[in-house]
C-alpha positions as CSV (number, residue, x, y, z in Angstrom):
1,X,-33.4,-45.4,44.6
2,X,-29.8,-45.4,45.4
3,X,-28.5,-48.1,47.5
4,X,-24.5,-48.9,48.7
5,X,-23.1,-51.7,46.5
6,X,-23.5,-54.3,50.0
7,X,-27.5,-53.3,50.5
8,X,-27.7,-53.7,46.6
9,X,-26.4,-57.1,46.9
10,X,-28.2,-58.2,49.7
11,X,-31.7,-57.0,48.3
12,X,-31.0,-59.0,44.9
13,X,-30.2,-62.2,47.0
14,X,-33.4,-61.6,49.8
15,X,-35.0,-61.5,46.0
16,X,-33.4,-64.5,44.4
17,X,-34.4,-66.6,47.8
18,X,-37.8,-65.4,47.2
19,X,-37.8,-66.6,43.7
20,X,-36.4,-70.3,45.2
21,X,-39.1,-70.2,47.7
22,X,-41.6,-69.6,45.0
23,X,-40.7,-71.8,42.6
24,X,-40.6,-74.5,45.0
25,X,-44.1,-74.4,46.1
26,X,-45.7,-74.1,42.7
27,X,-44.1,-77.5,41.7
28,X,-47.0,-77.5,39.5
29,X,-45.6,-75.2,36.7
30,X,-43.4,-77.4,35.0
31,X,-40.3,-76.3,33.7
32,X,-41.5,-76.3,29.6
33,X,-44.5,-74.1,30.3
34,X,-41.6,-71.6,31.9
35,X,-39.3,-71.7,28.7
36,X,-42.2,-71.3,26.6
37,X,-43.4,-68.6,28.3
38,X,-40.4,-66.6,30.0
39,X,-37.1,-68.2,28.2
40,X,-35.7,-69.8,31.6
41,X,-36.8,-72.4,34.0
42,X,-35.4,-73.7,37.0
43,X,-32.3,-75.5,35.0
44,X,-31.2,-72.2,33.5
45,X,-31.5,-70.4,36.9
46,X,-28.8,-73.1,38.6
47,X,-26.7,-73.0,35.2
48,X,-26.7,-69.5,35.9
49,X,-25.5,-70.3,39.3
50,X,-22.6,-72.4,38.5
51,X,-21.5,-69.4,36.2
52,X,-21.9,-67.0,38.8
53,X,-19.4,-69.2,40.8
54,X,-17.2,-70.3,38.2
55,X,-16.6,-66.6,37.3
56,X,-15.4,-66.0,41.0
57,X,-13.4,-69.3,40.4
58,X,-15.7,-71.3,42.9
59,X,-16.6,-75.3,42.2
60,X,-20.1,-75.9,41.9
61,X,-21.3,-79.4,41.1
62,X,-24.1,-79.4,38.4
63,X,-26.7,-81.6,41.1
64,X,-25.3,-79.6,44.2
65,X,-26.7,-76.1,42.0
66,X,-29.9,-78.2,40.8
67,X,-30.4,-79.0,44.3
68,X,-30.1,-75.5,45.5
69,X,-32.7,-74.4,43.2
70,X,-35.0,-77.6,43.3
71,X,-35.1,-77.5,47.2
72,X,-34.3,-81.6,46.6
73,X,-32.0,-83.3,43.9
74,X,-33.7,-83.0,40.5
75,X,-34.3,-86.6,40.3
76,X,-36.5,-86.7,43.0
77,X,-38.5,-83.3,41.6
78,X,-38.9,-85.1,38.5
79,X,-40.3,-88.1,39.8
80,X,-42.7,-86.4,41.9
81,X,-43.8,-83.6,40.1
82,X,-42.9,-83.4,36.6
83,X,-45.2,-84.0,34.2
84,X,-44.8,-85.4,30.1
85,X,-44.7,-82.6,27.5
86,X,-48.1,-82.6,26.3
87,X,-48.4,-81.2,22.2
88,X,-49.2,-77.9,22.4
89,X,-46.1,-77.4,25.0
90,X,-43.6,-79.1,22.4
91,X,-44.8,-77.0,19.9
92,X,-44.2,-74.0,21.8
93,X,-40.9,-75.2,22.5
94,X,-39.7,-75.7,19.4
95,X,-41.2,-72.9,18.2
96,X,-39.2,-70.7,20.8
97,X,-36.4,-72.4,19.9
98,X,-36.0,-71.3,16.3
99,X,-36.3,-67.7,17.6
């Protein structure tokens, strides 16, 4: 599958949107259970967006990124749909953090 760099580009961000769009309406998978099971949540993936811009010498405020990939300020996610760490979740955490 060979595609020009442009259709390349524009099939990884239909893909990244779709990812959003996912993530967004399964607010019930918190963010822990996706670092203990995959190594990245949704924090990583706006990190990774402020890089992205960074690199091409763009500003991108923390909560404007968090936002982006939230589909609302993180706050307000929080507050409505995260949940406390339960045990077995910590330990997974800190277990996948010492690897």
């Amino acid at each position: 599958m060979k595609h020009d760099e442009k259709t390349q580009t524009e099939l990884e961000a239909a893909v990244f949107r779709r990812l959003l769009e996912h993530l967004r309406k399964r607010s019930d998978v918190q963010n822990i259970d996706m670092m203990n099971l995959a190594g990245f949540c949704r924090n990583c993936l706006s990190n990774w967006f402020e890089d992205a811009a960074r690199e091409r010498d763009l500003e991108v405020a923390r909560e404007e990124a968090r936002t982006m990939v939230y589909g609302m300020p993180q706050e307000e996610w929080k507050a409505r749909f995260q949940h406390p760490a339960n045990k077995t979740q910590k330990a997974g955490f800190n277990k996948s953090e010492k690897h």
